[in-house]
C-alpha positions in Angstrom: 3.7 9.5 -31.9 1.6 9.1 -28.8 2.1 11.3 -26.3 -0.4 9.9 -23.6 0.8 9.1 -20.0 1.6 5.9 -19.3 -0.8 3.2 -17.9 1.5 2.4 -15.1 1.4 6.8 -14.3 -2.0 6.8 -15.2 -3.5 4.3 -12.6 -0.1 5.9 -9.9 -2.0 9.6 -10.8 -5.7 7.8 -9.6 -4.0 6.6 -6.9 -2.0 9.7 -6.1 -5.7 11.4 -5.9 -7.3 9.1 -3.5 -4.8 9.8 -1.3 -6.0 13.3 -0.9 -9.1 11.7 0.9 -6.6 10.3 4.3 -7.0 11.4 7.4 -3.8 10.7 8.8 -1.3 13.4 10.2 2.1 11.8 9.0 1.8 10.0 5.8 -0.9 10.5 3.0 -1.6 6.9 0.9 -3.5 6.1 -1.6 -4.1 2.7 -3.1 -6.1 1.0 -6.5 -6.4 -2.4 -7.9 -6.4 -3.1 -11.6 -7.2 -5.8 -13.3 -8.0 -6.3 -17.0 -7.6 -2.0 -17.3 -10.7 -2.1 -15.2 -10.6 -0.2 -11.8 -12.2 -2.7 -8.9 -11.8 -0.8 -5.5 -9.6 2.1 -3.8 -8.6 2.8 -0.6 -6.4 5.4 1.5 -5.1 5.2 5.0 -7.3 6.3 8.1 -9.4 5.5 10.7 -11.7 2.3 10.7 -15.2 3.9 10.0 -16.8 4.9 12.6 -13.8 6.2 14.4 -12.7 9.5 14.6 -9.9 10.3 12.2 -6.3 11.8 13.5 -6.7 14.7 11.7 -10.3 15.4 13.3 -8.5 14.7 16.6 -5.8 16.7 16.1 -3.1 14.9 17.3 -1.3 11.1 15.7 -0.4 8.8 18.6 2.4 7.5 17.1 3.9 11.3 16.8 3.5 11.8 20.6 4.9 9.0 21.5 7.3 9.8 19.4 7.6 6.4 17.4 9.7 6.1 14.4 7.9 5.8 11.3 6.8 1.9 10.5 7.7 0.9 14.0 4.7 -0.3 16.1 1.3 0.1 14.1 -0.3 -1.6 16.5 -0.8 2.1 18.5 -1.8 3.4 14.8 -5.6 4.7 14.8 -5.7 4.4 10.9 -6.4 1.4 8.6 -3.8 1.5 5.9 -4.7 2.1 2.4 -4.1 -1.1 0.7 -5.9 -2.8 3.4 -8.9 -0.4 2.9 -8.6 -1.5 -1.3 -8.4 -5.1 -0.7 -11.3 -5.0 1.9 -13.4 -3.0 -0.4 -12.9 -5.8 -3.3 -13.7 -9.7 -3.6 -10.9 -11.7 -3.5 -12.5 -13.7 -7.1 -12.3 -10.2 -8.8 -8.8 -9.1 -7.9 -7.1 -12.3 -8.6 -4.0 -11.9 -10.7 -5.0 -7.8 -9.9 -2.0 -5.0 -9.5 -2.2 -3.0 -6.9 -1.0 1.0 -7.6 0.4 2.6 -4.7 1.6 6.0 -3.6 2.6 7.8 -0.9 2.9 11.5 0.6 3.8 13.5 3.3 1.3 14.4 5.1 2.7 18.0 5.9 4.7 18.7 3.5 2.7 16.9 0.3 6.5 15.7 -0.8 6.2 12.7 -2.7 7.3 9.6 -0.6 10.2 8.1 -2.5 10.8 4.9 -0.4 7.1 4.0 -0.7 6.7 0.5 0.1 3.7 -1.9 1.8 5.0 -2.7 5.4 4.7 -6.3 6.4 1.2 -6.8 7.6 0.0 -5.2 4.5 2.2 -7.9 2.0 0.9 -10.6 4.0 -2.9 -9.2 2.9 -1.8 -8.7 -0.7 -0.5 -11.9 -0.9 -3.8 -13.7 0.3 -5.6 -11.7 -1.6 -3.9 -12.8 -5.0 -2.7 -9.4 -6.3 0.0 -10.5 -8.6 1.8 -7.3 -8.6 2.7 -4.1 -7.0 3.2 -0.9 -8.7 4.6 2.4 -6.3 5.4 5.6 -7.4 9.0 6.9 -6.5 9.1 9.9 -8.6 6.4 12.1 -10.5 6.9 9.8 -13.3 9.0 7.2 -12.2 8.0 4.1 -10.5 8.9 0.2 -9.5 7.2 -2.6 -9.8 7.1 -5.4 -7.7 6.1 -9.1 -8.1 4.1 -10.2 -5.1 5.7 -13.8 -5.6 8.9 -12.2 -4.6 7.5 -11.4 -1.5 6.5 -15.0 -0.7 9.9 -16.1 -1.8 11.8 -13.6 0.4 9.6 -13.6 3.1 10.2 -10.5 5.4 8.8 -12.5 8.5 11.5 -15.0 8.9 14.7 -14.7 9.5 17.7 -15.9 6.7 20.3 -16.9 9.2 18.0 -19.5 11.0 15.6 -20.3 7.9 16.0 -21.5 4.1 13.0 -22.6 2.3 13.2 -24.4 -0.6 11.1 -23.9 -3.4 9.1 -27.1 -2.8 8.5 -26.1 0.5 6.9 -22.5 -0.6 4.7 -24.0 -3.2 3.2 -26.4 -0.1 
């Protein structure tokens, strides 16, 4: 009987320790593409380089403005981690890649159940060609997502004013 992990927990554990490197004060993430079991690039979410990090600052923006959590990134100082892993990779390698993601509180280290790439981010994994998304949502549990879903459902548009047919996706 094998008793290893799990590739899927095994990759979401890498992930889960790159994380530790974020600078930002809410929300720890960490992010790794796979493809072919080889690891091609990581990233986790802070500020472009260069830029003095939240957590050297001292304060988040967002948090003294008192903005609701993935409501207007725009005022965000950090880069988020999936961005940072897909910038850190050519696009040739992770074709047909799956991206491993998790997320934590920054203050209390609480695993972040409802983990999820927000809408800019999909938009990058999509052009990028990852062909699936794997985020934890419990120490061993997690869901896996199929980026085409994400083209067919697209978050940007509206249902009540927009149906797409299948043709038209493909175009």
């Amino acid at each position: 009987m094998d008793n290893r992990t799990s590739k899927e927990n095994y990759y979401l554990d890498i992930a889960d320790a790159v994380l530790k490197r974020s600078t930002c004060l809410r929300r720890h993430y960490g992010a790794i593409i796979v493809r072919n079991d080889e690891i091609l690039s990581t990233g986790y979410n802070g500020a472009p380089r260069g830029r003095r990090n939240c957590s050297d600052l001292g304060f988040c923006n967002r948090e003294a403005l008192n903005i609701p959590s993935g409501e207007r990134y725009e005022l965000c100082r950090s880069v988020h981690a999936e961005t940072n892993a897909i910038i850190s990779a050519a696009r040739r390698d992770i074709l047909g890649g799956t991206m491993y993601l998790v997320g934590r509180d920054a203050k209390t280290g609480e695993l972040l159940k409802d983990t999820t790439p927000c809408s800019m981010c999909r938009r990058l994994i999509i052009n990028a060609g990852i062909s699936q998304v794997i985020t934890r949502i419990g120490e061993n549990e997690y869901t896996t997502t199929n980026v085409r879903d994400w083209v067919f459902n697209d978050d940007s548009l509206d249902p009540q004013y927009v149906e797409l047919s299948d043709a038209q996706v493909e175009a």
